[in-house]
C-alpha positions in Angstrom: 6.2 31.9 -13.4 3.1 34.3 -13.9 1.1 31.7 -13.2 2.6 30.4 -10.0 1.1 30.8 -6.6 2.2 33.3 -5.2 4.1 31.7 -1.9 6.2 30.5 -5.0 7.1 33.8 -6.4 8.2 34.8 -3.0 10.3 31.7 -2.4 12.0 32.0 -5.9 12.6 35.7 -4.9 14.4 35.1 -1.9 16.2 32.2 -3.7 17.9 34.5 -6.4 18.7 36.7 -3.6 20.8 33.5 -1.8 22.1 32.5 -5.1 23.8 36.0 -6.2 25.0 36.8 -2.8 22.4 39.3 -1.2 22.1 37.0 1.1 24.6 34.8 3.1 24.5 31.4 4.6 24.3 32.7 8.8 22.1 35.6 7.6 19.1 36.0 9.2 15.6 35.7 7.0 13.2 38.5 7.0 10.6 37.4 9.9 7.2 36.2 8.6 5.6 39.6 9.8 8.7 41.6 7.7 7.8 39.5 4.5 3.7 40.5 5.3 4.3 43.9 5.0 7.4 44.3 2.5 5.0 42.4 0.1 1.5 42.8 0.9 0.9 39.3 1.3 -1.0 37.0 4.0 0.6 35.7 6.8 -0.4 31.7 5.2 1.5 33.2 2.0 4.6 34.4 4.0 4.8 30.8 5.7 4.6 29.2 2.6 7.3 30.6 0.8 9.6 30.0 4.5 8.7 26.5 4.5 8.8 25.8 0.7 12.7 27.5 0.9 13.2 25.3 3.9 11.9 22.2 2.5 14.6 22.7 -0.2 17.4 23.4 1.2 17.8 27.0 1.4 16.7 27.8 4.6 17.0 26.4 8.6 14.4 27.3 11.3 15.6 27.4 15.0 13.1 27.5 17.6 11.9 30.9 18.8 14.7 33.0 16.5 13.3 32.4 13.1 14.5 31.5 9.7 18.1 31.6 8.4 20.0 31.1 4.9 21.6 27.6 5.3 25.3 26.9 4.7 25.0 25.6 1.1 25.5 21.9 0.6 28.8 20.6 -1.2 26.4 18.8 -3.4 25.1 22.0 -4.9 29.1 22.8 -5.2 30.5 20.4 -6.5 28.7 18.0 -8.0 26.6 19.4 -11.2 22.8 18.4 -11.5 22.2 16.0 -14.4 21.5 17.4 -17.9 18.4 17.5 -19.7 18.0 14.9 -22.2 17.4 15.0 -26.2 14.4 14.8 -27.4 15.7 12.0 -29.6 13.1 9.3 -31.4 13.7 6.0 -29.7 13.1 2.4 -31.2 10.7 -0.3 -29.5 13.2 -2.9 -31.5 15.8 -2.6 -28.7 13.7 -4.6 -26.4 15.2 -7.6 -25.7 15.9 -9.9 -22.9 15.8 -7.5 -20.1 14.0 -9.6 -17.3 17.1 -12.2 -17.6 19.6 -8.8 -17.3 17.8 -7.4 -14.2 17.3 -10.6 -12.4 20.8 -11.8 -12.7 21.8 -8.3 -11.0 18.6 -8.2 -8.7 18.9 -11.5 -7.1 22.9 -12.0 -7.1 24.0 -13.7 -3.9 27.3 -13.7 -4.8 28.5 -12.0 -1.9 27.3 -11.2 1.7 26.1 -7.2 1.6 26.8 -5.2 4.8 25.3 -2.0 3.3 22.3 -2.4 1.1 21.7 1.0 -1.5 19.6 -0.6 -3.9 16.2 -0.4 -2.0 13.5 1.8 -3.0 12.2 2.0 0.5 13.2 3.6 4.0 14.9 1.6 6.7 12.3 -0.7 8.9 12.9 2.3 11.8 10.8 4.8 9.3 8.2 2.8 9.4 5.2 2.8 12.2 5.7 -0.8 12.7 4.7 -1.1 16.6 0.9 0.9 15.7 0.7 -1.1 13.4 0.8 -4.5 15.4 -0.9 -3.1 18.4 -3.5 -2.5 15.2 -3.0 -5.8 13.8 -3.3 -7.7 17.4 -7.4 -5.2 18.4 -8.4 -6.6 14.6 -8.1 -10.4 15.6 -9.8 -9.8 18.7 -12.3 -8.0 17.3 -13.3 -10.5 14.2 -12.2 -13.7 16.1 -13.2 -15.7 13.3 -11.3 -13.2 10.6 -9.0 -15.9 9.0 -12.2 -18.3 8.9 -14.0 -16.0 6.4 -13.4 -15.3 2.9 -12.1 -11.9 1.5 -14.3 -9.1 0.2 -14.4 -8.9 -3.3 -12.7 -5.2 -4.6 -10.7 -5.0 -0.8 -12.0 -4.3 2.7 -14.5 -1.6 2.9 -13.2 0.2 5.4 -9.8 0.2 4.2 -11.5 1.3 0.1 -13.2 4.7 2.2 -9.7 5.4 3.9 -7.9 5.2 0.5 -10.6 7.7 -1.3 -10.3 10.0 1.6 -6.6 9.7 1.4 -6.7 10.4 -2.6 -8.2 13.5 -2.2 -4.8 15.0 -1.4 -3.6 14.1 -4.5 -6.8 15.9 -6.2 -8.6 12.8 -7.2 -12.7 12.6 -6.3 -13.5 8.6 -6.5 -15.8 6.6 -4.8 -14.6 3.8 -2.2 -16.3 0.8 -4.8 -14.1 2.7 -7.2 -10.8 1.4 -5.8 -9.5 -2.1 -6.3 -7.0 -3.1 -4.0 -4.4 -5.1 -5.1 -0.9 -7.1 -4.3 1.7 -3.9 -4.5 1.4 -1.2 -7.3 3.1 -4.3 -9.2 -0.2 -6.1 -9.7 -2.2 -2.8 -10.4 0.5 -2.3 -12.8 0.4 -5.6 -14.5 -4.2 -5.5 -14.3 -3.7 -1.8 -16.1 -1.5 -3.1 -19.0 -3.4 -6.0 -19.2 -6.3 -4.0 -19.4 -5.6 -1.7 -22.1 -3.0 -4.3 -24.4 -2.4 -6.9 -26.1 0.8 -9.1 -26.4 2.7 -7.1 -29.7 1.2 -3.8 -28.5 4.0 -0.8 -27.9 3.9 1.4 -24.2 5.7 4.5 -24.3 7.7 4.4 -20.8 9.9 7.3 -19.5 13.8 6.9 -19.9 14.9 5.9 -17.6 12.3 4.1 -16.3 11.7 1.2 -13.1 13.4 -1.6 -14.1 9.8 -3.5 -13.0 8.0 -1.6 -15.5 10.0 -3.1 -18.0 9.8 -7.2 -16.1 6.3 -6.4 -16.4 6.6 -5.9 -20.0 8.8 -8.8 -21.1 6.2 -10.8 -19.3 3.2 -9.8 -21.2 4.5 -9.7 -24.6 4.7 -5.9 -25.0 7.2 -3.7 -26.5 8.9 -0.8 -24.5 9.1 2.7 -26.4 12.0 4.7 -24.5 10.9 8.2 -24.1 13.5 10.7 -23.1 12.5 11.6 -19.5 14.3 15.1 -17.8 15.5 14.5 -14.1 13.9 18.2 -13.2 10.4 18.1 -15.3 9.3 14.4 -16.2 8.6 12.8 -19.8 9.2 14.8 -23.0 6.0 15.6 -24.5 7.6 16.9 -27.8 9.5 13.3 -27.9 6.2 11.6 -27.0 4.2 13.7 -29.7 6.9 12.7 -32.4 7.0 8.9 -31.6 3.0 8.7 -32.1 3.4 10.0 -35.2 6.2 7.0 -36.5 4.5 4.3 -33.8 0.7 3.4 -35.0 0.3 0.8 -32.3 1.1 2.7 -28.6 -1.6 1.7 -26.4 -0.9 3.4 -23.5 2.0 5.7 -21.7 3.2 4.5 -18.0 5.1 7.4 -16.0 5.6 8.3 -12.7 4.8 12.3 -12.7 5.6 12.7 -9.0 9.1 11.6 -7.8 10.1 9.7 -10.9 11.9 6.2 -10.0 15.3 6.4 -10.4 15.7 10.1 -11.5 13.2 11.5 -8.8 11.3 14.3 -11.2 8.4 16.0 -10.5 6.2 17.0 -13.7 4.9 20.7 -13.6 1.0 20.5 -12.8 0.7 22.5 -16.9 2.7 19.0 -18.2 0.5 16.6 -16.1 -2.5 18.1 -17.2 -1.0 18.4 -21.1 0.0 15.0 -20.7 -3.8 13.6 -20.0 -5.3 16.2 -22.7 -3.2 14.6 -25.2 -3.9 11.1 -24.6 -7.3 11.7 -24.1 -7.2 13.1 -27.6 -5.4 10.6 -29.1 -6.9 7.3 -27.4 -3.7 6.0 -25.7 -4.6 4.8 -22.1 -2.3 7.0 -19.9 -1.3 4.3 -16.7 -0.1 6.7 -13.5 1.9 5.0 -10.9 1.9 7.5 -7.8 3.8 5.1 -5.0 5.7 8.1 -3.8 4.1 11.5 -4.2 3.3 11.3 -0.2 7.0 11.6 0.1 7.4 15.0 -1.2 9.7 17.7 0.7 6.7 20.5 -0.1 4.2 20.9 2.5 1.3 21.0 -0.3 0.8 17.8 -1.3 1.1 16.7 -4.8 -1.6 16.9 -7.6 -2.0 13.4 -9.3 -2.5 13.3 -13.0 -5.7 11.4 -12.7 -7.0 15.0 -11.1 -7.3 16.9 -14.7 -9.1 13.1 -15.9 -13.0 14.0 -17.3 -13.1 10.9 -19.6 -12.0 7.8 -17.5 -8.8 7.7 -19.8 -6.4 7.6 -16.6 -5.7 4.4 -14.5 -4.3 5.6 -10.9 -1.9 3.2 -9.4 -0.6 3.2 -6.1 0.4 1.6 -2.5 2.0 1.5 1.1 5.1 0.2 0.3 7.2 4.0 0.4 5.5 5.8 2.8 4.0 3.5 4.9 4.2 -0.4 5.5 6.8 -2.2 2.9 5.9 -5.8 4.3 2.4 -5.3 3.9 1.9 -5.1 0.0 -0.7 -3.0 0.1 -1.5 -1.2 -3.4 -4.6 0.2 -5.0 -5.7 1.2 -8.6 -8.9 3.3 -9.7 -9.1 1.9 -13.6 -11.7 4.2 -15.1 -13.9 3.5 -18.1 -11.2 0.0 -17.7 -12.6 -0.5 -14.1 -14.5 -3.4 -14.5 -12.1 -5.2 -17.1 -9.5 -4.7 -14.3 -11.6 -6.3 -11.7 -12.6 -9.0 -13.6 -8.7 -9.3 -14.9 -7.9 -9.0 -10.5 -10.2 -12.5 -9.7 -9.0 -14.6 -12.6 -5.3 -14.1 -11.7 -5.1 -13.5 -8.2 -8.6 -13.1 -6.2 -8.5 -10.6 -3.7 -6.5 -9.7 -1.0 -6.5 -10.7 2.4 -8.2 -8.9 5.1 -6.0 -8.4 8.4 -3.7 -5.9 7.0 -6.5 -4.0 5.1 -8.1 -3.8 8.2 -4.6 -2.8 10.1 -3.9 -0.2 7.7 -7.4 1.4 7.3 -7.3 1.7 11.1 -3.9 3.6 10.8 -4.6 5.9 8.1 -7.9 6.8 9.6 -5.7 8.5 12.6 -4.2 11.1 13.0 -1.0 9.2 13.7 -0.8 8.5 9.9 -0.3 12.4 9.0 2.3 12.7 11.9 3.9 9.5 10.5 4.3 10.8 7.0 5.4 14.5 8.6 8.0 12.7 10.3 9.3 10.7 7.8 10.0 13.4 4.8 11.7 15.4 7.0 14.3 12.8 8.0 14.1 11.2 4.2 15.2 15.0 3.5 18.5 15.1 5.6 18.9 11.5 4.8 18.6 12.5 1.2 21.1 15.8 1.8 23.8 14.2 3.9 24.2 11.4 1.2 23.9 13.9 -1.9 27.2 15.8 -0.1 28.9 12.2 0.7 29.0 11.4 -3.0 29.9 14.9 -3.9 32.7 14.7 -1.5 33.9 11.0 -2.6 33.3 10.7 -5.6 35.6 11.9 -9.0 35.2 15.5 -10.4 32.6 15.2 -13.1 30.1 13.3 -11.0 26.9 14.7 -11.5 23.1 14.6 -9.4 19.5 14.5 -9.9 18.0 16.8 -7.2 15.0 15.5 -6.0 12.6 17.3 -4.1 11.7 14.4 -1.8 11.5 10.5 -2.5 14.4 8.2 -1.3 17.2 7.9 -3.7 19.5 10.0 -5.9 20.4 9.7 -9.9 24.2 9.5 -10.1 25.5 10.0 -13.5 29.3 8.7 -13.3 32.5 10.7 -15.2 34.4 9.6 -18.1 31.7 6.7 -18.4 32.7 4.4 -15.8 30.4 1.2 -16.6 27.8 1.2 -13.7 27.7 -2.6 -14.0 31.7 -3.0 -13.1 30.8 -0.4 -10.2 27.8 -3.0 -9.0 30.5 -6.0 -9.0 33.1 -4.6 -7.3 31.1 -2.8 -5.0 29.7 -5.9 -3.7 33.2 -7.6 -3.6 33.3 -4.9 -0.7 30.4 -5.4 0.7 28.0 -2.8 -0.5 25.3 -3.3 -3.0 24.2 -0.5 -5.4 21.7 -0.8 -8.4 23.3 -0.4 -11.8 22.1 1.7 -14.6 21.8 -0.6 -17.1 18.5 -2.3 -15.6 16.6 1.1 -16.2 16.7 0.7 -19.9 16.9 -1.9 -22.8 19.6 0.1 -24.1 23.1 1.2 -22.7 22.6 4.1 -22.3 22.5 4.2 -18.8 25.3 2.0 -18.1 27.4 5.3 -16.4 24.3 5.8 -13.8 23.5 4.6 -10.2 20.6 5.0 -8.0 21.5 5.1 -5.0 19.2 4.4 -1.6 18.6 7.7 0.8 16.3 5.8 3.0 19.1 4.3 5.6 19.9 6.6 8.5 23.5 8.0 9.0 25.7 5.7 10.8 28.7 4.7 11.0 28.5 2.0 8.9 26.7 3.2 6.6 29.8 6.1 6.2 32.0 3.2 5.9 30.3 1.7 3.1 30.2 4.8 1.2 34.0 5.0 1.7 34.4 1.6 0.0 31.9 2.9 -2.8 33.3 5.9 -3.6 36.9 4.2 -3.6 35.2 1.7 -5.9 34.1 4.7 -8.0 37.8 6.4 -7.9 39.6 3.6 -9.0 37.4 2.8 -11.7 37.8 6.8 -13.1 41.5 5.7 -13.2 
């Protein structure tokens, strides 16, 4: 904590204060001025630490009265926050035959779904889909003969400058002929493990870990190392540090640092930074996929891993698909000392992409509708994310217990008595309702009592009634 900014310090302050009872929900916060002069700080520092303590849940503002101490969600009182995992030695051996697993609960058409929770992504009405077209519609009448012309090589130019500019936020310095766009973070993720591996070769992956990550890996001949991941501070370094020295052949490490997918951590900027040190050092490739750091709660945007890279040893992976356009498939990699493998990897297996929705999205982002887009959006993924956190607290068994993400679109669910997630998926769609099952986050089982569970649909009343039938699902499964 010494080392925290100090907005921080005064946000964790005020939360011990809520958390022992100093303060109440209803009470009134100290105003912005109050907190300036009880603790010498600037007024930027005083906001900070409001908005931070809003953004998670610990605070309200109402207009022209201030901040006040929220009325504590049931989720924070009833359901416990996952535990931290073992930093147990895992064994590449257990991968096998995942891709058939996943797809046979991925593509199931068994029965027609009325509410969909396995998605990764908000509801179409989150998205800025009439700019978009109105963008779509000025770039055909501007390049008349668009569809007529091939695609530039590396992505559209315009839309490469908007995506450095936008990476800046993240920390990254990279020049636009530095980016390679690509088909989805899926094909940057499949150019960067190409890139750096062979079939045979061993990746270390978080556990548990997106059940793509792990397609991808079946595909290419690779083995998956299962590295004990926390739901509050990302991949286990000491776990990582002890399987190099059993494993000889780990190419590279894949992890999400911001808003892990399912378990929605966010890695400490001292981790992130350890993290690329120590791969550095030891000559694994270190493979960042960043699809959803945009979609963070705090109002300072999240540092990238790739920001503490000096050697090249980082490959930064990311897209559109969360934050901002899901039908577009719009994702980007910078590769590093790999950038030209990864290029040359990108026109042997899929050339590049086409041009009208670079061009639509680079005329987006370069507005300042984009940063009102993405303000808008977290805060309604936030009480999306709340009211569904305190609807499984209140339907579901005692012993239920959830990740707490700090932004992102889904929840962690880690079911009692170790109800088998898989017989939850099957009967849950019997009634209607589709959730994604545990058991395709890992080659192992140990999983199989988890869920994650879609925050991106807004509250209605359908979407209460499905959670009814889920959580009746869930009850009669506990027995």
């Amino acid at each position: 904590m010494e080392s925290a900014p100090l907005y921080r310090k005064l946000a964790s302050h005020y939360q011990r204060a809520i958390e022992v009872g100093t303060l109440v929900p209803g009470d009134r916060m100290p105003s912005v001025r109050t907190l300036m002069e009880l603790h010498s700080v600037s007024l930027s520092t005083a906001l900070q630490a409001c908005r931070r303590m809003e953004a998670e849940g610990w605070l309200e503002a109402r207009p022209r009265a201030g901040y006040f101490v929220r009325q504590p969600a049931s989720a924070r009182s009833r359901a416990a926050l996952i535990e931290e995992p073992p930093a147990a030695l895992p064994d590449p051996a257990q991968y096998v035959g995942i891709h058939a697993r996943i797809s046979a609960i991925v593509a199931t058409g068994r029965h027609p779904v009325e509410v969909n929770l396995a998605a990764a992504c908000g509801a179409p009405e989150l998205y800025p889909t009439e700019p978009l077209r109105h963008a779509a519609t000025r770039a055909l009448r501007q390049h008349p003969a668009l569809f007529g012309c091939p695609a530039e090589p590396g992505g559209h130019a315009a839309f490469r400058a908007v995506l450095a500019r936008h990476a800046l936020l993240s920390r990254i310095a990279v020049a636009p002929e530095e980016i390679l766009v690509t088909h989805g973070c899926t094909e940057a993720l499949n150019l960067a493990l190409r890139a750096v591996a062979v079939p045979g070769d061993v990746i270390a992956v978080e556990s548990p870990t997106y059940y793509g990550l792990l397609q991808i890996l079946e595909s290419l001949g690779m083995r998956a190392l299962e590295i004990p991941t926390s739901p509050h501070t990302g991949i286990s370094l000491e776990a990582l540090e002890l399987a190099a020295q059993t494993y000889d052949n780990i190419r590279a490490v894949v992890v999400v640092p911001n808003l892990q997918n399912p378990q929605g951590s966010i890695m400490p900027d001292e981790h992130k930074a350890r993290l690329v040190q120590w791969c550095e050092a030891t000559g694994v490739a270190l493979i960042e996929d960043d699809c959803f750091s945009a979609l963070s709660d705090d109002d300072t945007p999240l540092a990238a891993a790739k920001s503490w890279d000096r050697s090249g040893n980082v490959i930064h992976c990311a897209s559109l698909h969360k934050i901002m356009a899901p039908g577009m498939r719009l994702g980007w990699m910078t590769a590093g000392k790999w950038q030209a493998r990864v290029e040359m990897l990108k026109f042997s297996q899929s050339r590049p992409n086409e041009v009208l929705t670079q061009m639509t999205a680079a005329e987006f982002m370069a507005s300042g509708e984009f940063e009102r887009h993405l303000r808008r959006l977290r805060v309604r993924l936030r009480h999306q994310r709340e009211w569904t956190a305190e609807t499984i607290a209140a339907g579901f068994p005692a012993g239920t217990r959830l990740s707490a993400p700090r932004g992102g679109v889904h929840l962690w669910v880690e079911l009692p008595g170790g109800i088998p997630s898989e017989a939850v998926f099957d009967r849950a769609l019997e009634a209607g309702v589709r959730v994604l099952p545990g058991v395709v986050f890992s080659n192992s089982n140990r999983f199989d009592h988890c869920l994650r569970i879609n925050t991106g649909i807004p509250r209605s009343r359908t979407l209460e009634q499905g959670f009814a039938r889920l959580a009746e699902v869930v009850r009669r499964l506990a027995g």
